[in-house]
PDB file of N, CA, C, O and CB in Angstrom:
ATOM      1  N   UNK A   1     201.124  96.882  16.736  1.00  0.00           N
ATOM      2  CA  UNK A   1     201.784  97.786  17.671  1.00  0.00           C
ATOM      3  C   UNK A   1     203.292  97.737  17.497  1.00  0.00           C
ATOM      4  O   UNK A   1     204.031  98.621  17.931  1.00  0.00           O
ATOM      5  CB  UNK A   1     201.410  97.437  19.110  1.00  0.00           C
ATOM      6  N   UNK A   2     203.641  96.847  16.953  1.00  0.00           N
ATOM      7  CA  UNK A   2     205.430  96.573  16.815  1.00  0.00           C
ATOM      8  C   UNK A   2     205.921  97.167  16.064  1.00  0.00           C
ATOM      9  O   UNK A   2     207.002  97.723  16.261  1.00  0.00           O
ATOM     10  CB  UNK A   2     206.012  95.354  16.446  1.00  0.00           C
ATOM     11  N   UNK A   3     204.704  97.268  14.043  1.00  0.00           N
ATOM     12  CA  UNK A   3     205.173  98.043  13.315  1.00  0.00           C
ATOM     13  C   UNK A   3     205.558  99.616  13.862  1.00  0.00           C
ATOM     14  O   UNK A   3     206.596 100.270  13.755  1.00  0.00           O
ATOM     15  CB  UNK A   3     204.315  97.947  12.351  1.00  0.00           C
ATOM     16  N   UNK A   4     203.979  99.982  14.626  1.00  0.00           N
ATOM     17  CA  UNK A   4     204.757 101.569  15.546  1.00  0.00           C
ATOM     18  C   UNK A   4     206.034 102.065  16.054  1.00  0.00           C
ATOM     19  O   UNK A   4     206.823 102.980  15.820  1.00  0.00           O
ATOM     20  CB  UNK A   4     204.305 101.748  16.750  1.00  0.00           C
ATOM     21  N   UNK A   5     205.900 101.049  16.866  1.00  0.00           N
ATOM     22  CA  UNK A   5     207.590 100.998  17.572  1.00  0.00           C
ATOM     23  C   UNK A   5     208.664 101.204  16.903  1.00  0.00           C
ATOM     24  O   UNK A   5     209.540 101.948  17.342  1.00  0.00           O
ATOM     25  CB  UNK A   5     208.034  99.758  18.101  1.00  0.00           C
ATOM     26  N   UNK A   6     208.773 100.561  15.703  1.00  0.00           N
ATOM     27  CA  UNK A   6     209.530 100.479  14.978  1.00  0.00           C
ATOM     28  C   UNK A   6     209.876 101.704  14.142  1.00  0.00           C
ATOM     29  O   UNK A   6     211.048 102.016  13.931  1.00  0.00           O
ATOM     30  CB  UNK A   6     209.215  99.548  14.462  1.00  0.00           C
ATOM     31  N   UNK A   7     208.901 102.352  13.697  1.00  0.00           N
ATOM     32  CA  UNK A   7     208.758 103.711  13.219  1.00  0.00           C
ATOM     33  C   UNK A   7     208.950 104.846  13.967  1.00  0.00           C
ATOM     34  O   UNK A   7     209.281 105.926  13.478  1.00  0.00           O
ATOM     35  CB  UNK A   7     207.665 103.860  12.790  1.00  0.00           C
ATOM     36  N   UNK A   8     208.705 104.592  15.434  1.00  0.00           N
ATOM     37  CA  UNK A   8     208.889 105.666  16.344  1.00  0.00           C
ATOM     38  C   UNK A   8     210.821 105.653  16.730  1.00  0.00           C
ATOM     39  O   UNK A   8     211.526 106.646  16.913  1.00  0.00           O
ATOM     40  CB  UNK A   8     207.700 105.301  17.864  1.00  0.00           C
ATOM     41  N   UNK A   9     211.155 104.505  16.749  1.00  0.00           N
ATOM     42  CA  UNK A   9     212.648 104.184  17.229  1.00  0.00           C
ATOM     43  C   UNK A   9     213.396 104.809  16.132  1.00  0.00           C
ATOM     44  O   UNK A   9     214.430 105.390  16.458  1.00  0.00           O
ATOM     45  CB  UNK A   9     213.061 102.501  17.413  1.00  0.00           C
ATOM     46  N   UNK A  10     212.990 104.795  14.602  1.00  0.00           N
ATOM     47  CA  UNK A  10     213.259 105.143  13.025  1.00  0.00           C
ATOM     48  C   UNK A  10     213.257 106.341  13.442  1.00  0.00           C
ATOM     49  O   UNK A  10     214.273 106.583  14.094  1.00  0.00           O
ATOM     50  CB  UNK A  10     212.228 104.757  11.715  1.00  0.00           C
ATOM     51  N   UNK A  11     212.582 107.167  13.354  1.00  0.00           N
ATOM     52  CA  UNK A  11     212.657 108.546  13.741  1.00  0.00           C
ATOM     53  C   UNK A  11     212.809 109.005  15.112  1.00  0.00           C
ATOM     54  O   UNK A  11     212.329 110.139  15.133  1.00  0.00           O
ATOM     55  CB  UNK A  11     211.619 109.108  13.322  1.00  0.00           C
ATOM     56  N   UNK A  12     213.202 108.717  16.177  1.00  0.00           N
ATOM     57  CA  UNK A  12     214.031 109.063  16.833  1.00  0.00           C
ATOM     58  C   UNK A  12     215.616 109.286  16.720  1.00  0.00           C
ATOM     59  O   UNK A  12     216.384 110.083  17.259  1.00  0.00           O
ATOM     60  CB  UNK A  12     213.753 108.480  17.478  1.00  0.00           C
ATOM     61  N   UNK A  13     215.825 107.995  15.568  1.00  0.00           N
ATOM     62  CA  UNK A  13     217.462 108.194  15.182  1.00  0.00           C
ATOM     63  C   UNK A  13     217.705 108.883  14.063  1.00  0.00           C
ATOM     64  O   UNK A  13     218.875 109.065  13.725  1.00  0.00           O
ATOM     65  CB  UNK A  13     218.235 106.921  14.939  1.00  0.00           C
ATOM     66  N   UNK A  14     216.670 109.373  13.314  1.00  0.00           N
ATOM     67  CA  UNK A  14     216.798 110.315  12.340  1.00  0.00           C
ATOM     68  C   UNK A  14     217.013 111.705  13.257  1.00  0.00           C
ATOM     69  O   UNK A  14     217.912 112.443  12.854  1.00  0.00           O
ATOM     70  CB  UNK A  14     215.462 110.287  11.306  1.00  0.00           C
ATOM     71  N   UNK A  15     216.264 112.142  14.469  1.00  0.00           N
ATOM     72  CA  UNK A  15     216.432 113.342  15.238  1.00  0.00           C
ATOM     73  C   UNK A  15     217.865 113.620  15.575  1.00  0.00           C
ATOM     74  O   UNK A  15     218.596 114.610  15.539  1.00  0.00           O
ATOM     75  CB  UNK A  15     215.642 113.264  16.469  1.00  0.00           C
ATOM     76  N   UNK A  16     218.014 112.005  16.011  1.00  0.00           N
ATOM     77  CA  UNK A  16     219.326 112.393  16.836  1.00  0.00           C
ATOM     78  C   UNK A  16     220.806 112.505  15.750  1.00  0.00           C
ATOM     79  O   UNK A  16     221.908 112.904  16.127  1.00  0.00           O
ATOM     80  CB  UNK A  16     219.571 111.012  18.141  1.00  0.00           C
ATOM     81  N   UNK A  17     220.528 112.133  14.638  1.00  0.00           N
ATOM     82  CA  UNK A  17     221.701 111.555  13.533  1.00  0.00           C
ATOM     83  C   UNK A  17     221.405 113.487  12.927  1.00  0.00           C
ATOM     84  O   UNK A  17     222.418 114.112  12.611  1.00  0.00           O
ATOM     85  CB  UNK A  17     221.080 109.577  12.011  1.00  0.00           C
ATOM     86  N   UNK A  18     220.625 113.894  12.876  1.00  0.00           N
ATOM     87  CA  UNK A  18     220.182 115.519  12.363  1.00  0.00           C
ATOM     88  C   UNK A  18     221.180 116.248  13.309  1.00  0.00           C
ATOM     89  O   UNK A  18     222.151 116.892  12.912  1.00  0.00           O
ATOM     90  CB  UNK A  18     218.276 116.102  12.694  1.00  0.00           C
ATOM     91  N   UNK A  19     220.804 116.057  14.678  1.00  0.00           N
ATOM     92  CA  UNK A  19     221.340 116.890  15.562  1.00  0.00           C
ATOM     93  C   UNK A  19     223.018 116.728  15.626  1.00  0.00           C
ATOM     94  O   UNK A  19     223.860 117.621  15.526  1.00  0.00           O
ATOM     95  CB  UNK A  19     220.621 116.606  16.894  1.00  0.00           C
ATOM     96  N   UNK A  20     223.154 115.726  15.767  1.00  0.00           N
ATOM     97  CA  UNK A  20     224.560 115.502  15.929  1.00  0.00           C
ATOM     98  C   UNK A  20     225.935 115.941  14.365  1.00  0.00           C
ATOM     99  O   UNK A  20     227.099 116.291  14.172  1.00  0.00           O
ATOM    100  CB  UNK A  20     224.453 113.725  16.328  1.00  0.00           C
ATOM    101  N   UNK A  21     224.693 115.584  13.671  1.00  0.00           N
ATOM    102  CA  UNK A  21     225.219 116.279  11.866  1.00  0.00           C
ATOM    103  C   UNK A  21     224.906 117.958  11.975  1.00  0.00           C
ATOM    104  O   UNK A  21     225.281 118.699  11.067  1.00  0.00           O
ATOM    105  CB  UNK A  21     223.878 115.470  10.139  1.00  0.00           C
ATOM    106  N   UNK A  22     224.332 118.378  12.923  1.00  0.00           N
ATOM    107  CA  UNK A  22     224.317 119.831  12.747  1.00  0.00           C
ATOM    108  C   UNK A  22     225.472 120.339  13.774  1.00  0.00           C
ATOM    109  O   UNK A  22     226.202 121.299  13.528  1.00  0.00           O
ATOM    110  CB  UNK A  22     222.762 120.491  13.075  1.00  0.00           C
ATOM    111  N   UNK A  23     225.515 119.767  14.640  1.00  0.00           N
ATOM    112  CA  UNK A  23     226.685 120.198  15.826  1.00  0.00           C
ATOM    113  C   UNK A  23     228.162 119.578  15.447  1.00  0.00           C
ATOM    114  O   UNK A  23     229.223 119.951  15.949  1.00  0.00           O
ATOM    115  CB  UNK A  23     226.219 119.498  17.498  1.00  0.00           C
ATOM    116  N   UNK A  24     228.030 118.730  14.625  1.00  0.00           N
ATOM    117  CA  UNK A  24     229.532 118.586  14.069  1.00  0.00           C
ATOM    118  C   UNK A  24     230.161 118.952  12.955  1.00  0.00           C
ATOM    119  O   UNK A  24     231.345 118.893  12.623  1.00  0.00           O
ATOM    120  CB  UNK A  24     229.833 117.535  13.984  1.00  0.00           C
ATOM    121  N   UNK A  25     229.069 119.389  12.351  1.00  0.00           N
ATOM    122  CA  UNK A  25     229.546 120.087  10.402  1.00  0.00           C
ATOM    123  C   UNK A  25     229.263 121.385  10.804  1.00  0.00           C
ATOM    124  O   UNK A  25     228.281 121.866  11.370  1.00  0.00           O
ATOM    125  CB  UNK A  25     228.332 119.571   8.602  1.00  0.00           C
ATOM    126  N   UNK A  26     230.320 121.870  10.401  1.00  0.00           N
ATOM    127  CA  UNK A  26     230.230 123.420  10.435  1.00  0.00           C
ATOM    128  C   UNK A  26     230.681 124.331   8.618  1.00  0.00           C
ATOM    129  O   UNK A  26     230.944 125.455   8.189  1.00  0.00           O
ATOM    130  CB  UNK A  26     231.594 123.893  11.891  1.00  0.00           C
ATOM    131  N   UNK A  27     230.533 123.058   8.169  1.00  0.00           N
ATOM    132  CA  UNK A  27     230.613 123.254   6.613  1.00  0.00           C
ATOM    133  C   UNK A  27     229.592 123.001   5.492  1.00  0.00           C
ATOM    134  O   UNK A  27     228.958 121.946   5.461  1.00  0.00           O
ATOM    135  CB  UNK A  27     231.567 122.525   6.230  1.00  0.00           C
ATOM    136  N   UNK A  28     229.489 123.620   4.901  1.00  0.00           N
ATOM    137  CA  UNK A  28     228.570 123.005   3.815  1.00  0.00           C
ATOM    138  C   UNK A  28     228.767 122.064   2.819  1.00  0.00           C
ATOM    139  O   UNK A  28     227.967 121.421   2.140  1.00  0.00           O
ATOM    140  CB  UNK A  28     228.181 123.822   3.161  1.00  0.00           C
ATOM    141  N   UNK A  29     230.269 122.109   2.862  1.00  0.00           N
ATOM    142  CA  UNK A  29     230.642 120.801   2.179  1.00  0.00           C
ATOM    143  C   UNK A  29     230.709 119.489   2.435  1.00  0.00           C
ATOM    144  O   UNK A  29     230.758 118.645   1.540  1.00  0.00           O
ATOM    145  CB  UNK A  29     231.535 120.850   1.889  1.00  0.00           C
ATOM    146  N   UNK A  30     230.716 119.149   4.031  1.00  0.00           N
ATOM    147  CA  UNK A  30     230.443 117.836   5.032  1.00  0.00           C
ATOM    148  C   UNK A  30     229.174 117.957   4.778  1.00  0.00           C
ATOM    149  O   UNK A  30     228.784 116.914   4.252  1.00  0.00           O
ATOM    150  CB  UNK A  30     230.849 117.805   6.729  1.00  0.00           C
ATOM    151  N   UNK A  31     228.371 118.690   4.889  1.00  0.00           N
ATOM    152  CA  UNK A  31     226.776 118.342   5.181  1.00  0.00           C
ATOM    153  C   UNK A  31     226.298 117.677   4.045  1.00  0.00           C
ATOM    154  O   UNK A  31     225.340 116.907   4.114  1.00  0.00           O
ATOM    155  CB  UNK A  31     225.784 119.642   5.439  1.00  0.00           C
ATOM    156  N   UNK A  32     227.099 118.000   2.651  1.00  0.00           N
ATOM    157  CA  UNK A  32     227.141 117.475   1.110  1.00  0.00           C
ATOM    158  C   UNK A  32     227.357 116.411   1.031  1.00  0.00           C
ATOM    159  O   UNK A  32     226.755 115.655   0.267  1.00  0.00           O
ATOM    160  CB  UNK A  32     227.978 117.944   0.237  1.00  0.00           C
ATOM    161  N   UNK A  33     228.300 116.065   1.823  1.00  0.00           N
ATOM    162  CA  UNK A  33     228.883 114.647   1.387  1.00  0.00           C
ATOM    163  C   UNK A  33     228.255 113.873   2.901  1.00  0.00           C
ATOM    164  O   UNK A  33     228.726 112.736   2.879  1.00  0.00           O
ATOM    165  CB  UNK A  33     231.001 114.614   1.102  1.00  0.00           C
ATOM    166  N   UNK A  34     227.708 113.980   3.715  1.00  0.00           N
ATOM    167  CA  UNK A  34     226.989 113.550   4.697  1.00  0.00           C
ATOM    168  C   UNK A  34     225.790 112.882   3.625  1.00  0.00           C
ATOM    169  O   UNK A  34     225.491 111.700   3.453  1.00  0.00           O
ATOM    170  CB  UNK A  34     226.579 114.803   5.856  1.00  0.00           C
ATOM    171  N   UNK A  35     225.257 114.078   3.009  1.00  0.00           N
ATOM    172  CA  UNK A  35     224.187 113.651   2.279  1.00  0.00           C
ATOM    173  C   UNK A  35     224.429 112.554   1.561  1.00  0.00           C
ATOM    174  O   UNK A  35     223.760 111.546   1.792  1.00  0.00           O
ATOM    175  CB  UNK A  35     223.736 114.553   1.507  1.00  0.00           C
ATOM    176  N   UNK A  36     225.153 112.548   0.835  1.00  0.00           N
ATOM    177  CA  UNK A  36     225.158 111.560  -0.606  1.00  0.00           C
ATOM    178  C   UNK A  36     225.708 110.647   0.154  1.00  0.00           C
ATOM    179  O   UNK A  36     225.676 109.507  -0.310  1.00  0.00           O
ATOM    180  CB  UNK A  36     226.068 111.955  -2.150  1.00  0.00           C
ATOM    181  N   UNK A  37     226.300 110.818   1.378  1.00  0.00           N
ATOM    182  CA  UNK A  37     226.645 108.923   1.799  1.00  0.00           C
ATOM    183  C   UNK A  37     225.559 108.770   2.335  1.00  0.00           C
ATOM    184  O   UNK A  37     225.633 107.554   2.506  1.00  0.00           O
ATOM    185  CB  UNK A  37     227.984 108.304   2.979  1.00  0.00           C
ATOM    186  N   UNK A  38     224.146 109.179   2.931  1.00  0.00           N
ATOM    187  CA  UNK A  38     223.122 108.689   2.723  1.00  0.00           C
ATOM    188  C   UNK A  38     222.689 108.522   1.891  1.00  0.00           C
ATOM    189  O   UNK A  38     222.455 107.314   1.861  1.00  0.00           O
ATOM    190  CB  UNK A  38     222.557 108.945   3.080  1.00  0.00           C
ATOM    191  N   UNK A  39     222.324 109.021   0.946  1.00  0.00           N
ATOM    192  CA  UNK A  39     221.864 108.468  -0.197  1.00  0.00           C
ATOM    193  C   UNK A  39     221.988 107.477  -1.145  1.00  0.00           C
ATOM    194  O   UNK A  39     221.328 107.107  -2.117  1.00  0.00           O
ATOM    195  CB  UNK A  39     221.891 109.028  -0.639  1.00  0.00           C
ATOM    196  N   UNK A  40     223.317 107.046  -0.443  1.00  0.00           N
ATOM    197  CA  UNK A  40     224.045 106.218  -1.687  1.00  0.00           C
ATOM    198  C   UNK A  40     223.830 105.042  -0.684  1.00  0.00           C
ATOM    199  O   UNK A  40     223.769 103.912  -1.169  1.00  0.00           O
ATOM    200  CB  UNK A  40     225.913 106.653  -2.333  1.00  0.00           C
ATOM    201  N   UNK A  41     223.671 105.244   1.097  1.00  0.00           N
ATOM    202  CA  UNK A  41     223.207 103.691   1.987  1.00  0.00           C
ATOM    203  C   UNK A  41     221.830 103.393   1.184  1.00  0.00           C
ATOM    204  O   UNK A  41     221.748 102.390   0.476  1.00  0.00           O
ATOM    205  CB  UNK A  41     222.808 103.900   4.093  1.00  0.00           C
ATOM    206  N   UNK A  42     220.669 104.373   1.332  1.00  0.00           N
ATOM    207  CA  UNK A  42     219.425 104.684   1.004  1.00  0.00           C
ATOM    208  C   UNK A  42     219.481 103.227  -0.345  1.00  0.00           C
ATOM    209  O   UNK A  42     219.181 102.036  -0.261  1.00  0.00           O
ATOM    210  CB  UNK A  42     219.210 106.638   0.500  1.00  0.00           C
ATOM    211  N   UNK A  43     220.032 104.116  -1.536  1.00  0.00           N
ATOM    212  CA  UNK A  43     219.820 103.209  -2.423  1.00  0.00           C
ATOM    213  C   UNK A  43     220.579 101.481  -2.327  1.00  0.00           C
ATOM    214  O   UNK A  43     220.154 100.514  -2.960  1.00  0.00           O
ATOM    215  CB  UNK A  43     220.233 104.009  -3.596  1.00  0.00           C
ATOM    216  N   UNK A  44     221.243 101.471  -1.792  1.00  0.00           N
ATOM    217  CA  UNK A  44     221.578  99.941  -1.393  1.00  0.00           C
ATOM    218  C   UNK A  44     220.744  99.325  -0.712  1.00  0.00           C
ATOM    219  O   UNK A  44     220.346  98.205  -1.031  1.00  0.00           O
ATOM    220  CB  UNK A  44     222.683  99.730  -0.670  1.00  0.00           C
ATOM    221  N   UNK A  45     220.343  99.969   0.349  1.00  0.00           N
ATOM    222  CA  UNK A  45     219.215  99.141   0.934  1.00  0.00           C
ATOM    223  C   UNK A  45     218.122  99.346   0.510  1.00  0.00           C
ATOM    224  O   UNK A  45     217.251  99.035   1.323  1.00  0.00           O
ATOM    225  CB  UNK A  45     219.030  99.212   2.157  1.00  0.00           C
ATOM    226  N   UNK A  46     217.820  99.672  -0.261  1.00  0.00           N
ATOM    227  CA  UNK A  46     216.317  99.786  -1.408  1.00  0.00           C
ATOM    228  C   UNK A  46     216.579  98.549  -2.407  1.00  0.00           C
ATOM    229  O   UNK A  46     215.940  97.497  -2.426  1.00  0.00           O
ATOM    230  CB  UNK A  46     216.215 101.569  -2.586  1.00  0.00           C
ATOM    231  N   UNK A  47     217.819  98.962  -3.350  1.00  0.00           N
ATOM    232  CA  UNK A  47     218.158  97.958  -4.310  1.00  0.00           C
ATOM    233  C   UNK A  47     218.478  96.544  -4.039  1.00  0.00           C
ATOM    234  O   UNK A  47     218.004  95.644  -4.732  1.00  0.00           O
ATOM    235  CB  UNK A  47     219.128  98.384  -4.909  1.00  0.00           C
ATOM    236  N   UNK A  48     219.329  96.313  -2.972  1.00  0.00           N
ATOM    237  CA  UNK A  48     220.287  95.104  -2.630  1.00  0.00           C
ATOM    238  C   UNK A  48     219.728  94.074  -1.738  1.00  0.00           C
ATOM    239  O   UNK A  48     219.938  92.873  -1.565  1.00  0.00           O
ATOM    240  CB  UNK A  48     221.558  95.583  -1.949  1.00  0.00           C
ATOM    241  N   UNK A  49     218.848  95.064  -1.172  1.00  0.00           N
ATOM    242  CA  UNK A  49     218.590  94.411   0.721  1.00  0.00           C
ATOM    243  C   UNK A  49     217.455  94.010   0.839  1.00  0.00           C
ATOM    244  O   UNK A  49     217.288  93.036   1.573  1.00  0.00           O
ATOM    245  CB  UNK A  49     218.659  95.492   2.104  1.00  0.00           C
ATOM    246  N   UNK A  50     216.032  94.749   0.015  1.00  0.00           N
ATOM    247  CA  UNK A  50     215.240  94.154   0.563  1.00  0.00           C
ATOM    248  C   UNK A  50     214.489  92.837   0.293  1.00  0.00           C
ATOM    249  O   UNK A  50     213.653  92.426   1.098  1.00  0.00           O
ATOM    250  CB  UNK A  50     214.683  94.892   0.671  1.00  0.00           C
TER     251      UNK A  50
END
């Protein structure tokens, strides 16, 4: 039941990190580079962390 939780709390802050990246970029070029600095956490904590 904890793993759940954990997944449900995960995507709750993906909703809210969406919403708040849609109400504050009004560019397509922030939303670009929004991206790739996820992507570039993504792969650190894939590569480094786990």
């Amino acid at each position: 039941m904890n793993d759940y939780l954990v997944y449900i709390i995960a995507l709750i802050a993906l909703v809210v990190v969406i919403v708040v990246v849609k109400k504050v970029t009004s560019c397509l070029v922030k939303s670009i580079v929004t991206l790739a600095f996820l992507a570039i956490l993504a792969y650190i904590y894939y590569y480094y962390l786990r």
